[in-house]
Structures are given as C-alpha cells and as structure tokens.
C-alpha positions in Angstrom: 71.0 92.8 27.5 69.4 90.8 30.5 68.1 92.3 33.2 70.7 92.4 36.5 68.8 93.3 39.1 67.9 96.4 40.5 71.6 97.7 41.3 72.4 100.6 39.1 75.5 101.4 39.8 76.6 98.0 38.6 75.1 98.7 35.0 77.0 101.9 35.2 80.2 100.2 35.6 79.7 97.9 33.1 79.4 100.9 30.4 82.2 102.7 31.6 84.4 98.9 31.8 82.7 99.0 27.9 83.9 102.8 27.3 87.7 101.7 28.3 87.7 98.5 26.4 86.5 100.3 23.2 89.3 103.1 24.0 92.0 100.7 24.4 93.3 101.0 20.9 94.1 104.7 21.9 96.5 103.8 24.2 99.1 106.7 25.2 102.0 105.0 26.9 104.4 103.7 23.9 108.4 103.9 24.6 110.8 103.3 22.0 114.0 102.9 23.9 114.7 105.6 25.6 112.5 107.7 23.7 109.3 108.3 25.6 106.3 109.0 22.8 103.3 110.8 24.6 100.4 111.2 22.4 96.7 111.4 21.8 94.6 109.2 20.2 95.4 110.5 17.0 99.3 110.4 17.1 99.6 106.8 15.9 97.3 104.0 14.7 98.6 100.8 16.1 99.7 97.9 13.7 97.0 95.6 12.4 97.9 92.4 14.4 97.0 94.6 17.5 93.8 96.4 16.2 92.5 92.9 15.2 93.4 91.5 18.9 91.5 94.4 20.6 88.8 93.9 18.0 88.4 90.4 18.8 88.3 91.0 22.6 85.8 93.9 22.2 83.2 91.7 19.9 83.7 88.1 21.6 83.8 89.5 25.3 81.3 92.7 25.7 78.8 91.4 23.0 78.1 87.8 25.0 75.8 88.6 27.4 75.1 86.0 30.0 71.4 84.3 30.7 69.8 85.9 33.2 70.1 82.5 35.0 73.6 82.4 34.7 73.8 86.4 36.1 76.4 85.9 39.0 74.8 86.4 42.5 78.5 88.3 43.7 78.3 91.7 45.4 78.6 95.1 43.1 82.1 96.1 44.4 83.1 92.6 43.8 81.9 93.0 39.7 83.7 96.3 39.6 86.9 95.0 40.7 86.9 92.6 38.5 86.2 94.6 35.4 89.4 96.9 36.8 91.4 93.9 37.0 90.2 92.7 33.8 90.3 96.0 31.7 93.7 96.7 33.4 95.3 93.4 32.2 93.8 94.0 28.6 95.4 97.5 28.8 99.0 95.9 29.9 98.8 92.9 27.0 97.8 95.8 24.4 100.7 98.3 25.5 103.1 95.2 25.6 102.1 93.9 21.6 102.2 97.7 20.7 105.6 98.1 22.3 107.1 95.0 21.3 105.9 95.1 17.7 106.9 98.8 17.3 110.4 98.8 19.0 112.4 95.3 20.5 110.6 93.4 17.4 110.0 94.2 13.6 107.3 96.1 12.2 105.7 93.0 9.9 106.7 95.1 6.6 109.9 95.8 6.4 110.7 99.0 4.3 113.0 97.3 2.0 116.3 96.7 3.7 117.5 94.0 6.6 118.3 96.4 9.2 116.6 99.4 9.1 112.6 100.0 10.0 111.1 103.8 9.6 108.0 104.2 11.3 107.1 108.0 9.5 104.0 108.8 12.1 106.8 109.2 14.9 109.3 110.2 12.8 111.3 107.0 14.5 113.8 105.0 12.5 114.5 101.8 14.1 118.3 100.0 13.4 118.5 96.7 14.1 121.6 93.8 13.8 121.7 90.5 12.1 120.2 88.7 15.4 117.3 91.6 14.9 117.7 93.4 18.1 117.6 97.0 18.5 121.2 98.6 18.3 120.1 102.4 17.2 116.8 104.1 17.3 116.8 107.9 16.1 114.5 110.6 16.6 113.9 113.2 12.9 113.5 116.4 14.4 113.2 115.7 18.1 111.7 118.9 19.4 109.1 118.9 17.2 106.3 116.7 19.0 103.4 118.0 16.4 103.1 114.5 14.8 100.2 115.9 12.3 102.8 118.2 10.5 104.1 115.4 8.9 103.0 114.4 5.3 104.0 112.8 2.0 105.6 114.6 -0.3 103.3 113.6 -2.8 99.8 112.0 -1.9 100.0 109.4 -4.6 103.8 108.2 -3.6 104.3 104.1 -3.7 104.9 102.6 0.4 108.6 102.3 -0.7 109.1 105.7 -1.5 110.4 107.4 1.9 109.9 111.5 1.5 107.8 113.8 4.0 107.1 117.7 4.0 107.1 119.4 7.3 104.9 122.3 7.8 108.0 124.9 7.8 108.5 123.1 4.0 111.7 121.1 5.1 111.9 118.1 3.5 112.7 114.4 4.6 114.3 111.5 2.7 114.8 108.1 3.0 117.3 105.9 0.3 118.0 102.5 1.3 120.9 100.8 -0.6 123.8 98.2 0.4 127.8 98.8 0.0 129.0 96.7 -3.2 131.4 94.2 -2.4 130.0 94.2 1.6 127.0 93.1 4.4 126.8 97.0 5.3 123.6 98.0 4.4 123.1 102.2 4.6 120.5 104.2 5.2 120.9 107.9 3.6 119.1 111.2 5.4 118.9 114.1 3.0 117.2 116.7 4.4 116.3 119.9 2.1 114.5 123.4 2.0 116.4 124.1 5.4 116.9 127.5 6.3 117.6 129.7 9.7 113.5 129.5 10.7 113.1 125.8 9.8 111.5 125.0 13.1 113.5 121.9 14.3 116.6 120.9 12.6 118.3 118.5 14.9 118.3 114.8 14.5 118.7 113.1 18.1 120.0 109.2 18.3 120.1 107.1 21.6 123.7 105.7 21.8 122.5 103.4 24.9 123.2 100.0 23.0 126.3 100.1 22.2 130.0 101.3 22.7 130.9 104.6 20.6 134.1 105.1 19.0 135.0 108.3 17.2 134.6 111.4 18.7 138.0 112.9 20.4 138.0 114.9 23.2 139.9 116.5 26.4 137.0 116.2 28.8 137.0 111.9 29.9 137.0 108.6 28.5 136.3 108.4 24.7 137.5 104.7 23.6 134.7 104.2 23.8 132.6 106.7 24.7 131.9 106.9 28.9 128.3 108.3 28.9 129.0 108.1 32.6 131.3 110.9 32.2 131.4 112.8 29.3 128.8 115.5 28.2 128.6 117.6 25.8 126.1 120.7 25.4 125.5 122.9 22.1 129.3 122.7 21.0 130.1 123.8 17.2 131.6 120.4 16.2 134.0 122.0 13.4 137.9 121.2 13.3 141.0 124.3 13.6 139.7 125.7 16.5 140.6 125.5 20.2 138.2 123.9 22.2 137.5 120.3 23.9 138.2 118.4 20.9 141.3 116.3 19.8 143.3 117.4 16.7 141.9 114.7 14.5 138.5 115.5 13.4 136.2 114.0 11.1 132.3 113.3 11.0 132.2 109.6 11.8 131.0 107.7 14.6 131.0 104.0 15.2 129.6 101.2 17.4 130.9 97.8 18.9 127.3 97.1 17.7 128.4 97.6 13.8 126.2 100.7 13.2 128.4 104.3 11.9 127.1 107.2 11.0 128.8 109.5 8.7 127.9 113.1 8.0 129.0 114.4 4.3 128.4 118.3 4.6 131.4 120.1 5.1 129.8 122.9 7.4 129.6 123.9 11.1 127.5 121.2 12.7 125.2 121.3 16.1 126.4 119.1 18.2 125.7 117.6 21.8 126.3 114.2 23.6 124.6 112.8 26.7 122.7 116.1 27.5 121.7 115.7 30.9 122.3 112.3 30.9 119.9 111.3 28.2 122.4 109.0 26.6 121.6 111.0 23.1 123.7 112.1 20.9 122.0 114.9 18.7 123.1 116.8 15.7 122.3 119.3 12.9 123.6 122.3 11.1 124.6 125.3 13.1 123.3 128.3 11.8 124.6 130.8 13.8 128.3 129.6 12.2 126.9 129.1 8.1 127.4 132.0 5.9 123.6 133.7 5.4 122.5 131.4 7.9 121.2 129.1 5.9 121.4 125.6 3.9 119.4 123.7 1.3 120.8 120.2 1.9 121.8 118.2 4.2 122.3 114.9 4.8 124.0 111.9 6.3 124.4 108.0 6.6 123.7 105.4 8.8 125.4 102.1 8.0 124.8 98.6 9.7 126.5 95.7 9.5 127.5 92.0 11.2 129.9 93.7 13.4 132.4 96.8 14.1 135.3 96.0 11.7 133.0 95.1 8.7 131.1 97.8 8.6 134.1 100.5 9.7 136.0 98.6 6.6 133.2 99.3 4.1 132.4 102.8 5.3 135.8 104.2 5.9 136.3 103.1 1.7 133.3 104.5 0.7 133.2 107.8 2.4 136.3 109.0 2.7 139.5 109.2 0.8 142.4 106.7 0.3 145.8 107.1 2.3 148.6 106.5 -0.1 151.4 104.2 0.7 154.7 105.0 2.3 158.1 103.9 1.7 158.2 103.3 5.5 161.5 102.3 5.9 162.9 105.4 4.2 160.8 107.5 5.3 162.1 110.8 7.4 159.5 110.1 10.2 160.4 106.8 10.6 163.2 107.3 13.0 163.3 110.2 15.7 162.4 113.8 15.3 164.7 115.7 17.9 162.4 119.2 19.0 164.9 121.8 19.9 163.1 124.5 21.8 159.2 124.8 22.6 158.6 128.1 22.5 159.5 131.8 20.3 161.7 133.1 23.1 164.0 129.7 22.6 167.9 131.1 22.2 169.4 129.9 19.1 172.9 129.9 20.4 171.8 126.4 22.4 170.9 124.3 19.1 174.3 123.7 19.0 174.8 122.9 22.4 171.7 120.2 21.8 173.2 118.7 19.0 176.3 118.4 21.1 174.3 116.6 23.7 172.4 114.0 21.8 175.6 113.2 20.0 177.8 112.5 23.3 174.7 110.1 24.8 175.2 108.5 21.3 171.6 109.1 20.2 170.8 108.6 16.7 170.3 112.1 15.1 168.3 111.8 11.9 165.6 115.2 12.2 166.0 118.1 14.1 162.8 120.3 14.3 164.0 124.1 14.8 160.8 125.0 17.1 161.9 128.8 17.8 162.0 131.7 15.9 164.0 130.6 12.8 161.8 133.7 10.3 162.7 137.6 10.9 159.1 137.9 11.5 156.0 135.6 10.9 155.4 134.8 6.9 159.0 136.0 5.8 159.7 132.0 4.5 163.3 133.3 5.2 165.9 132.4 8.3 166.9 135.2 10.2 171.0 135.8 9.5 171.8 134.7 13.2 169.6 131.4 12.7 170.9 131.2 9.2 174.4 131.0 10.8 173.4 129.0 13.4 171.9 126.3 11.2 174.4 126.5 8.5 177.7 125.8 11.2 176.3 122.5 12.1 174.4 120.9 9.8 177.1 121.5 6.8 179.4 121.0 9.1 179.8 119.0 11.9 175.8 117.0 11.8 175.7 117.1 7.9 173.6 113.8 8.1 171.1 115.6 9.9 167.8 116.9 8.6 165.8 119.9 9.5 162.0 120.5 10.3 160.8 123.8 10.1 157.2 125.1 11.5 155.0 127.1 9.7 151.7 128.6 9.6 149.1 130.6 7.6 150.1 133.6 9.8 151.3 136.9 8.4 153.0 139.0 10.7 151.7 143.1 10.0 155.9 143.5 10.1 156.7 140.8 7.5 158.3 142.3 4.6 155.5 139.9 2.6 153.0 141.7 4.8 152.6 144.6 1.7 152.9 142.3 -0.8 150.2 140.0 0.7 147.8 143.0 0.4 148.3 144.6 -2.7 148.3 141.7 -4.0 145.0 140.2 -2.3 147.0 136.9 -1.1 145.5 136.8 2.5 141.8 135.6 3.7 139.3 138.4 2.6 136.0 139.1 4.6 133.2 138.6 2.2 131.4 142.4 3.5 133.8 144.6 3.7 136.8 142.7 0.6 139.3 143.9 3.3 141.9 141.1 4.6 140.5 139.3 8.1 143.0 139.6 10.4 143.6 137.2 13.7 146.0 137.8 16.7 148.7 134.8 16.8 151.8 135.1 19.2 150.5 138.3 20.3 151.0 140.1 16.9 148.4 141.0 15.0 148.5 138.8 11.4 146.4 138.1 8.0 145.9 134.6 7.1 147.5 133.3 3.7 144.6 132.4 1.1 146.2 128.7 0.2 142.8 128.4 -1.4 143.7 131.0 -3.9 146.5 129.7 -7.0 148.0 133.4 -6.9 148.8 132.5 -3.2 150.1 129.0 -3.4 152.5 130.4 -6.6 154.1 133.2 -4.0 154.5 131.1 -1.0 155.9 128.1 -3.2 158.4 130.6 -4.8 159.2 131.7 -1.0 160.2 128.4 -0.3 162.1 127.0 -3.0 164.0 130.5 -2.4 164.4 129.3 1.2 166.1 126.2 -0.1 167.9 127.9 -2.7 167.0 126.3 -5.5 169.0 126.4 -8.6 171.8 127.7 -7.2 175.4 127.1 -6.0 174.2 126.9 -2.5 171.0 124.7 -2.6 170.8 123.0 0.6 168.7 119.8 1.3 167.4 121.5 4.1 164.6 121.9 5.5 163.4 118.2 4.9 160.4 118.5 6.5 157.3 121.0 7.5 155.6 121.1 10.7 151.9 122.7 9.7 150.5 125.0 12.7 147.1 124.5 11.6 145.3 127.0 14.5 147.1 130.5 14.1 143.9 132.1 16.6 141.4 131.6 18.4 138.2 131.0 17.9 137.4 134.3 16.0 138.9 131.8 13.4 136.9 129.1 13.2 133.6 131.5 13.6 134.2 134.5 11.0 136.0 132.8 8.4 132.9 130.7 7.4 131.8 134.1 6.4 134.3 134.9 4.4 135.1 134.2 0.9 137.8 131.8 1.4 136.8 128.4 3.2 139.4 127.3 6.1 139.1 123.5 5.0 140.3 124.0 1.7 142.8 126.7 2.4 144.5 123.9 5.1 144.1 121.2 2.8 145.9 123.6 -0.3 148.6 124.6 2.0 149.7 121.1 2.9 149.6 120.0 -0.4 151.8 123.0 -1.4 154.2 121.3 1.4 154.0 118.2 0.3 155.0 119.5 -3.2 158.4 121.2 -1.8 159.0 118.3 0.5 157.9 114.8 1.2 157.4 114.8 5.0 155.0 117.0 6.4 153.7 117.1 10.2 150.0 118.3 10.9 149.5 120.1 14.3 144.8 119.2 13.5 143.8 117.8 10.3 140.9 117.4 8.5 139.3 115.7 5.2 143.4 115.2 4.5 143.6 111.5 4.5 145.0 111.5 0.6 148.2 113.5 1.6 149.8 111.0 3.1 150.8 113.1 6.2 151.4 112.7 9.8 149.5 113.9 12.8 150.4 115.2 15.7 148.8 113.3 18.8 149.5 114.7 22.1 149.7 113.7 25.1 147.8 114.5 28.5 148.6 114.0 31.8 145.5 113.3 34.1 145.1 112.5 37.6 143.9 109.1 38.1 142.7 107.5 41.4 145.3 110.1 43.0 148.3 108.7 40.3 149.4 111.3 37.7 149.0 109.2 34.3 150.0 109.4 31.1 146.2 109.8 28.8 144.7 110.6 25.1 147.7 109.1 23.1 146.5 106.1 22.8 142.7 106.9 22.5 143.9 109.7 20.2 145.9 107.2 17.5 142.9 104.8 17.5 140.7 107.2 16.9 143.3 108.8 13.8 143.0 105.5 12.7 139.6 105.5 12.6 139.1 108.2 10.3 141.4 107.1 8.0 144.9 108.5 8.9 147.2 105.8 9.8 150.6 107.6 10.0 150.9 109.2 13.5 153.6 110.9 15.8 153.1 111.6 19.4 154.6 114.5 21.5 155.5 114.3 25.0 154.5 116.7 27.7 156.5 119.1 28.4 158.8 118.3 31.5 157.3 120.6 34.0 154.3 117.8 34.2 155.8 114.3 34.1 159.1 113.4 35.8 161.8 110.7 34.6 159.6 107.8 35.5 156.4 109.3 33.2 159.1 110.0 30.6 160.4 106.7 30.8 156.8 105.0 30.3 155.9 107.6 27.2 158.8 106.3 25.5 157.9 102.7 26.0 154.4 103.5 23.9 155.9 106.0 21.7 158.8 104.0 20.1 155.7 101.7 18.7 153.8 104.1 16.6 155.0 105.0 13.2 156.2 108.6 13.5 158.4 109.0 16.8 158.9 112.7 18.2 161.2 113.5 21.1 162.0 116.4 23.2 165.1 117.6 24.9 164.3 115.6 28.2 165.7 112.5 26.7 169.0 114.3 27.6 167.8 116.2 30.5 166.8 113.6 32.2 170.1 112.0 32.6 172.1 108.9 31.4 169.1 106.4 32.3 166.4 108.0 29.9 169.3 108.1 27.7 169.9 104.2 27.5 166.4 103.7 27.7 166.0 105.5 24.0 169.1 104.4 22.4 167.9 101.1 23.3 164.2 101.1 22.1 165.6 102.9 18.9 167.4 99.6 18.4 164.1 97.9 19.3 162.5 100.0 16.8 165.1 99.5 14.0 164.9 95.9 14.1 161.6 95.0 15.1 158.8 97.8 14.8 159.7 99.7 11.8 160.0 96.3 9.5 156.3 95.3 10.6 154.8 99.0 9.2 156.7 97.9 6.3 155.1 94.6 6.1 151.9 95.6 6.8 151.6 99.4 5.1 150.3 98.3 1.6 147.2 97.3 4.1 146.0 100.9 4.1 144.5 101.2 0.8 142.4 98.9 2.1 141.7 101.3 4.8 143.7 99.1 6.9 145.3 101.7 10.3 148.7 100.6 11.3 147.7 100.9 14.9 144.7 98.8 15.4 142.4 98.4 18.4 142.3 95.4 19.9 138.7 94.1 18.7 140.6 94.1 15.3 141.5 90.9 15.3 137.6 89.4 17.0 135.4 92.2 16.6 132.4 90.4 18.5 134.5 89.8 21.5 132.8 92.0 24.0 136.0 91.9 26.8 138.1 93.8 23.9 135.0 96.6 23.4 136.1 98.7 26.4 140.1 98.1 26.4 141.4 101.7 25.4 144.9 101.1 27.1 146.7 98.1 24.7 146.7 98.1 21.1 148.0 96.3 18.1 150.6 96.3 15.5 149.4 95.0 12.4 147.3 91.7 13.7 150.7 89.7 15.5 151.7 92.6 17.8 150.2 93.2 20.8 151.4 95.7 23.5 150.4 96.8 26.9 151.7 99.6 28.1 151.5 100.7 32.1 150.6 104.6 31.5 150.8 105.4 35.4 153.2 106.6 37.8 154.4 103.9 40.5 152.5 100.7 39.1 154.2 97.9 38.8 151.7 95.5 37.4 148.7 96.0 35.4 145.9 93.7 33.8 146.1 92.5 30.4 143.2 91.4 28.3 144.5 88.8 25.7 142.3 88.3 22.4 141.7 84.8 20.5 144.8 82.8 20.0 147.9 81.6 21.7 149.8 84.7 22.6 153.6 84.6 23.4 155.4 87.4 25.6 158.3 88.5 23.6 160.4 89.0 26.8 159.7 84.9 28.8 158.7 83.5 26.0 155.6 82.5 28.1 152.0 81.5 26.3 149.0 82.9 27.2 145.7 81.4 25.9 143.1 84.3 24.4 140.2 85.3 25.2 141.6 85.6 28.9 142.7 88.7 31.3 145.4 88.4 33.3 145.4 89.9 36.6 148.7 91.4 37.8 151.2 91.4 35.3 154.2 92.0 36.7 155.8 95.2 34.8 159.1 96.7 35.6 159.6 100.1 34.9 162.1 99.8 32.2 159.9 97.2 30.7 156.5 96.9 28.5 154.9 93.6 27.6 154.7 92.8 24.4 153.1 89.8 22.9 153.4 87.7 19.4 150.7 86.1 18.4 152.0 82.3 18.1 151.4 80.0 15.0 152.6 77.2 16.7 150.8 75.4 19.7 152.4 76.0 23.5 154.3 73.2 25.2 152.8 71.4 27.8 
C-alpha cells in the first residue's frame, strides 16, 4: 500500500470502508413480499451471481492501490464521505440483486416445475404465473425463525429431492407434478411425525396478490375476500358448528391470480386470516380439537395455473367428487317449496288455512315443507295423530297434487319412544372414554345423536321411515317427497367432543343423507360437507345488513358462488324471516331467488298482500318458461365440474373489472342478471363482460367489457341480459 501521508485517521477509514465491503455478502435486510427475513450472516448464503459481483468489486476495487503520485490531495472528511457514499451504494445494489433474484425474479435453477421456486434455507416457497411474477409466497412453519434446524432428510439426497427434518423430528416434503389433461401444475405439502409438541405447525401464506375466493362467512365481504374488512383470529375451521362461517364448507381457496390451495385431511384445522392486518392467511391442524392430540400426516396442495377458471376446472375434478346429473325439469325442487311455519310452537290447525291462501292468490302449489312439530317427540319418524289428521285432510283430499317436506335431524329426544331402543341397542354417538351415548341439548331437550355411521343404525331409522310412508300396505302414501336435513342439532359441544368420540360427525352426516336419498329423491341440506356426490341441495340463507345507512339484502349471492365453488351446483335460498325486510326487500329477494335452481318461499308471499302475490305468480311463469329450461340445457355441464350459477369472470377470467363483482351472476354463459339488493335504489351499476349483451326487457345492446353507470331499475323489475350472437344495429 503507498504511503498517504501522515493522517491516520484516514488509513483507519480506509480499513473499516475494507471491513464493510468484505461484509457485504452478509447482508441482513432481505424481504420476500410481505415477509420480512431478519437474519445473521449465517441464515442464508446469497446466490452465486451475487457472490461473484461482490467478489469482483472486493478484488478489482480495494486491491488497486493508487501511485503515490496519483494519491488525491482532498481533505480526510472528504475521503471518508466518499467511502460512505460508496460502500452505501454497494450495499443498496447488493440488497436490490439479492432481493430481486430471491423474490420478484427466479432463482436461476428452477426446482423442476414452471411455477413454483422453494428456497429450503428460509423455508420460503415462491408461486409464480405464466408472465413469472409473484402471485403467492408461503412461509413453512412461520414462527419458527431458527433457520439452522433445518436439514435433509438424508445427507446424500439428489437437488430434486425436496424433504427436510426439523429438530422436533417433523418432516417436510415437496412433490412437484402437473394435472393430466391441464396447464395446472401442483405442488403437494406432506408434512409427517407431527404430534401435540411439534414446535411450529402452522403454514402462513401472503394473500396480498390477488383476489380470494372461497372461504364463507358472516363477518364482511368474501367474493372476494376484503382484507380491508374481514379478520379472522385462531378459529377451528371445521363444518356443523355454529359460528362465523357459511353453511357450505370445504378446504379450498382460490385466486383471480389462478393459484388454489386445497387441504385433503379431514380433521379440525387452525385457521386465521389477515391477523392484525398482515394480509396472511395461516393454517395447520388443531390439536386441541384431534382425538389424542395428535397427527402423523398432513398435507395439502397448491395448484397454479394460466388463470382462475383453468385451474378451479382442473382442481375442483381432481380433488373432490363428481355431482351427478339431475333430471331438472322433473325435479321436486325445481318449482317452489311453500315453508309453512318457522318454528316448534307453529299451530297445525293453520296449514290448512295456508294451503287455502296460496290457492285463492292462484300460486302454484307443488311442495309444502311442514316446518313444526309434525313427530310426538324428536326421533319418533312418526306424525303425531293431530298432524297425521291434519296432513291427511288436505293433501288426499282437497291438494292431492301437493308434495310434502319433512325436517329431520340426528336428534333423539330422551322422551322418544326410540329413545330406549337407541340405547340398548347402542344406535346413538358413543363417547370413546366412558362407551356411554354423548348427549347434546337441541330445542331445549336434552337428546343423543343417531350413529348414521353405524349400518345397525341406518337399518332402524330406514325401517322408521318406510313405516312412516307405509310401505307395503293399503295406505302407502307418496308422501313425504322430500327431507330437509338439520345438520347442527347443538352447539358447539358438537363440533368439539365428538372428534373424540368413536363415531366421526362427517361420515355420520354424509351416511344419513345418503340413507335419505335412498327413501326419497329430494333432499335439502341445512350445512354440508364433502357431499358433492349426493346430488343434494343446499340451503343458502340470506342476510340482511346495513349498508351506507340502507338495509340490504347480503350473502345469497356470495353464498351460491361460493357452493359453486366447491362443487355443489344445486342451491335453494331462504328468505328472512318478515320481522327484518318489508314488502319492498321481499319483492327484490324474489327477483334473485326465482333464478337459482332450487326456489324456497315463505308465507310472506301471501302476507304481504296481492302485489307480492303477482309478483311470484309472475316470475314462476318467468321461471317455467325461461330459467328452468336453461339448468336443463346446461346441467350435463356439471360432471365437468361445471356450477349452474357462475361468477361473472366465467366467461373472461383475466378480465380484472369482473374479479371484484360479487352482486351479478350468470346462468350458464348467455344469462346474465343484475339484481338491486337494496332498499329504495332505483338504479344501480352494471359491469358487462366481453361480447354484445342484449337486455331482455328493451332489447337494448350493450358492448362488453364496459360498466354502465345508473341503470335505471324499477322495483318490480331486474335486468337481465342475453348474450347476443348477432351484431347490434346501428
């Protein structure tokens, strides 16, 4: 090194300008995302394309020393600002390439598949779409920040082979594969060795790049997902139990960005969204809720493809099972289902009086569901004498086109004549300690829960029924038609103790509604759950919310989409009960329900007066002639995982304007309708997709990929749009 001069401080600041520039390599300030990585110089080793650039800074810039001619004559503080600047701008290039090459671009070896990157140091697996920007980064094990616990699960394992050991012995994997007969590629998590003390077993993703479909709830927005607005702390996301969640229930979540993920266990999972705001969405098994509080394996799939539909499409088929095809037009739920009474303490002497009523406004009258007490007590499978009579006199008599629903549940009633037999027999729900039945409180009696799970079980309570009916004898009736499953008899004692029990409330739901399906064709699910190959429909109900100081009708819409989603296509909506909407709420339920393919309707159509009346004999006509033969036409399209109600990126699924729209939706891909959902408006803004749309009611053209601001609505109207095959007239 040549001499500088006799100022020593400035030879001190040259070694400590050398000290940061050989240090730079161990830079601490990496982000991927929204995942902040804090870490010593040990916790990563940065790629080679950045080692090499420090490297070539380090030997071709500190190693040149200039001639001690050539040694600048500038003051000391002058030289030490500039190595700051210097080392500071070498510092911000290196973080950049480290950041850039680690997160927005691709690690230069890919790990064998298009869209998917695992950097195993970090524990950081990268998703990326076909234009190779981020669209999903995941953190394994979030709460874990000891990086050096990770290792391979075998020290001589080939760079493809994705499997690490965690110091608490859990076990990571990573299998890379594509769909057959798609561009979805998958990645599947298994995770084994997992017990009660594994130290971290919850998987945290960033849902910050996209729009989020799938996950039903009471508390805001969820089509999409409004991180603005909904969060979500440690909730048990498991279906049958009363809490924030909507009655359709299934592990899968998509993007507008074409990534899902799907978990496969069938057990009590952690669950949280947007935890203070974090924009995270973070899962794993619940322990607390598993029977011996523990679980060898578990694991899940991330899927990616070009965009929403494709990769819902090639998911939807692979994962879960096929919905069978309807004969729609002959189907009992294709016209209305009349509810006669909403509670136990309904008087059965005014069915007939209802009947009477829906007959004079000159309603059609093909289902009536009995929603009282109809059973001496709870688990009898028998009507009462007075109902019996009650039934009997009108609908052999007088309504004898008429069909009846009848509710049931898994409840026993302690009073039920079955209640002994139940017992003795070993028919209900046991408790895996003590082999007594579990009991629950429903309808403020206290009940045992019917095993369905169990064949003995299913043989009594199928015997019960075709009893009910009277089979085989002089008397067999056609009625009742139809079942409406109560699938949440409790409270949450359910959904926590009966994991721990011998009998598993999945299977004993799914073994009941098959047993119903068996006795009669058309059954009504209250929740449902891993049922999509029964063919059955599913209650959606509906919400009245306060918005922007309006009352508004909410969740049906969201809700049927979402069904949709997870692969049940035939749903039937409820209204509110009449103590929350009035006749002009009423009016603008009807206008939406009359277009999805189960219809259900309460006494208010008659209650309300002669103008609700007209307005449902007329969109019954509406849905005769129109609605009911374009399910037909299009219901083969579910075994292709086809929903009959489809959102409205359906038909252009990287249209961003149709991403967010939660309050239209489509019939098939010709039908579009826009519903006004609010009390007093008048108007509302449509969002038309690609193509020349015609309104069914002007015959007016609208050009896609357009909103419309202000379209005028009357309040016995809704707009409903064709999508033309012809071009508009000038």
């Amino acid at each position: 090194m040549a001499n500088r001069g006799p100022n020593k401080p400035c030879v001190k600041g040259e070694k400590e300008n050398d000290k940061l520039l050989t240090n730079a390599e161990g830079y601490k300030g990496t982000q991927y995302g929204n995942l902040k990585v804090s870490g010593d110089g040990g916790s990563f080793t940065s790629s080679p394309g950045t080692k090499s650039l420090i490297d070539k800074i380090t030997k071709e810039d500190q190693l040149k020393s200039p001639p001690e001619d050539e040694t600048p004559k500038g003051s000391c503080k002058r030289k030490i600002l500039k190595a700051v600047v210097t080392t500071l701008f070498i510092v911000i290039v290196v973080g950049i390439i480290i950041i850039w090459t680690l997160h927005e671009g691709r690690s230069k070896k890919h790990i064998g598949n298009e869209y998917f990157d695992f950097i195993s140091k970090l524990r950081v697996l990268n998703v990326y779409n076909e234009k190779d920007n981020v669209v999903l980064v995941g953190w394994l094990k979030s709460e874990d920040f000891d990086y050096g616990r990770v290792r391979k699960c075998d020290p001589d394992q080939t760079e493809d082979t994705f499997c690490f050991r965690f110091a608490d012995q859990s076990v990571f994997q990573l299998y890379l594969y594509t769909i057959p007969g798609s561009d979805v590629q998958c990645a599947d998590i298994m995770w084994h060795n997992l017990t009660r003390d594994t130290l971290i077993s919850k998987d945290c993703y960033e849902v910050a790049y996209g729009f989020w479909y799938g996950m039903p709830n009471f508390k805001g927005q969820f089509w999409p997902l409004d991180t603005r607005e909904v969060v979500i702390d440690h909730m048990t996301y498991q279906p049958y139990q009363e809490n924030i969640l909507g009655p359709v229930l299934e592990n899968f979540w998509i993007s507008s960005s074409g990534t899902s993920i799907i978990l496969h266990q069938n057990l009590p999972i952690k669950f949280s969204f947007n935890t203070k705001k974090k924009k995270q969405f973070c899962f794993g098994p619940d322990f607390d809720n598993i029977p011996d509080h523990s679980v060898q394996t578990y694991n899940y799939t991330i899927c990616q493809g070009p965009d929403v539909k494709s990769t819902f499409l090639a998911a939807r088929n692979k994962f879960f099972p096929k919905t069978r095809v309807i004969d729609y037009e002959q189907h009992d739920f294709s016209k209305i289902i009349w509810k006669f009474g909403n509670d136990h303490k309904s008087n059965p002497d005014n069915f007939g009086d209802f009947l009477h009523q829906l007959h004079t406004a000159g309603l059609p009258m093909n289902m009536v569901e009995y929603d009282a007490v109809w059973q001496g007590q709870l688990g009898d499978f028998k009507f009462n004498p007075l109902t019996l009579n009650q039934i009997s006199l009108y609908l052999k008599g007088k309504y004898i086109n008429t069909k009846l629903m009848l509710p049931l549940s898994l409840a026993c009633s302690y009073l039920s004549k079955n209640f002994y037999r139940g017992a003795g027999d070993r028919l209900f729900v046991k408790d895996k300690h003590t082999y007594g039945f579990k009991t629950v409180l429903y309808k403020d009696q206290s009940c045992a829960l019917w095993d369905a799970s169990n064949p003995a079980t299913r043989e009594f309570i199928k015997s019960q029924l075709e009893s009910l009916q009277q089979k085989g004898t002089i008397e067999e009736t056609e009625f009742p038609q139809a079942f409406d499953f109560k699938t949440r008899p409790s409270n949450n004692v359910v959904h926590r103790l009966l994991y721990k029990n011998s009998s598993d409330i999945n299977a004993m739901n799914s073994d009941f509604v098959s047993l119903l399906r068996s006795v009669n064709k058309s059954v009504v699910l209250e929740t449902a759950h891993h049922m999509q190959n029964l063919t059955v429909f599913v209650e959606i109900p509906t919400v009245v919310a306060n918005k922007s100081g309006k009352k508004c009708l909410d969740f049906m819409l969201q809700g049927v989409l979402t069904a949709g989603l997870h692969g049940y296509p035939y749903t039937v909506s409820l209204a509110p009960s009449e103590d929350m909407i009035d006749e002009e709420l009423f009016m603008r339920w009807i206008q939406v329900a009359m277009f999805l393919p189960g219809l259900r309707v309460t006494n208010a159509a008659v209650s309300f007066g002669d103008k609700i009346s007209k307005l449902v004999q007329n969109m019954s006509n509406y849905r005769n002639t129109v609605i009911i033969p374009m399910f037909s036409k299009i219901v083969s399209n579910i075994t292709d995982g086809f929903p009959l109600v489809r959102p409205l990126w359906w038909i252009n699924p990287k249209d961003a304007n149709t991403w967010t729209v939660s309050d239209q939706f489509l019939i098939g891909d010709t039908l579009m309708v826009a519903p006004v959902l609010c009390h007093g408006d008048r108007s509302r803004k449509i969002y038309f997709p690609v193509g020349d749309w015609v309104h069914t009611l002007t015959d007016t053209h609208y050009t896609g990929k357009k909103w419309v601001e202000d379209f005028p609505v009357k309040l016995d109207e809704i707009p409903v749009f064709e999508l033309s095959t012809e071009e508009p007239e000038d």
